[in-house]
N, C-alpha and C positions, 0 to 999 in steps of 0.2 A: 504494500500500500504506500501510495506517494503522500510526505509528509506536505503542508500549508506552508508555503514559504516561511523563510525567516531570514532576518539580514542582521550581522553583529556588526558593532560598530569598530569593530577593531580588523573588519576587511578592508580592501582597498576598493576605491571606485572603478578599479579597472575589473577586481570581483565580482562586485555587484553586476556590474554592467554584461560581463560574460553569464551571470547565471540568470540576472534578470534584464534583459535588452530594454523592456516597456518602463525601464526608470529613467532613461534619459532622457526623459521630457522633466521630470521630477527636479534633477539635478540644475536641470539649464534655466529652472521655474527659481528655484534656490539661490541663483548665482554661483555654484560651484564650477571651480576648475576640471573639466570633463578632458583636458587636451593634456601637456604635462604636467598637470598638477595630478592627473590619475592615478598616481603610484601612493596617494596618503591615502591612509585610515581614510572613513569615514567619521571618525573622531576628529582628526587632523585638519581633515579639510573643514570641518564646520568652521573650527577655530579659526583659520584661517582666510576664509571668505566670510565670516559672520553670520554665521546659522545659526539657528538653536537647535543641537545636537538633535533631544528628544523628539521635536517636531519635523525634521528631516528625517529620522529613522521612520516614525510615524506614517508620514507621506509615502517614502518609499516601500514599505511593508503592505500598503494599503493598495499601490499602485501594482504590485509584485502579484497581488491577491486578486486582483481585479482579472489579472493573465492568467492566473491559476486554471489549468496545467499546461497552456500555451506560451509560457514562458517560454520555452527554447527556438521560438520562431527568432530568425534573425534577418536583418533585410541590409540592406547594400550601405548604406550610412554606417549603421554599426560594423561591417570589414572597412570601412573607410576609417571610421574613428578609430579601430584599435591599429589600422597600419600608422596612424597618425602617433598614438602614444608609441609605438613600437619602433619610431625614429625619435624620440623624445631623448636630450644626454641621461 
């Protein structure tokens, strides 16, 4: 049986983003660094762009749920964005 998403905060957005694609709307709503800033925590990066940790986790979790179990669809943006962090120093 497939478990209900869940996202810890101490993954990385480039994580999330491989296990849930449908948060990158989530992320870009947030002002988070989805390009090379991808490589923090999701802890890290709130701090960093000014999130409020709890409420970003919240959104993303809800948005992950809303895909639930369609989550591993992936579409041409998301190969574009990870070749993009994957030239990142």
């Amino acid at each position: 049986m497939l478990q209900a998403p869940f996202i810890d905060p101490a993954w990385t957005i480039v994580e999330v983003l491989r296990r849930y694609p449908s948060t990158l709307r989530v992320f870009l709503e947030y002002g988070i660094d989805v390009g090379c800033g991808s490589g923090a925590t999701l802890a890290e990066a709130a701090a960093r762009d000014g999130a409020d940790l709890r409420v970003l986790l919240d959104a993303l979790q809800e948005t992950a749920r809303e895909r639930w179990p369609a989550y591993h669809a992936t579409t041409a943006s998301h190969h574009h964005l990870h070749r993009q962090v994957e030239a990142c120093p």
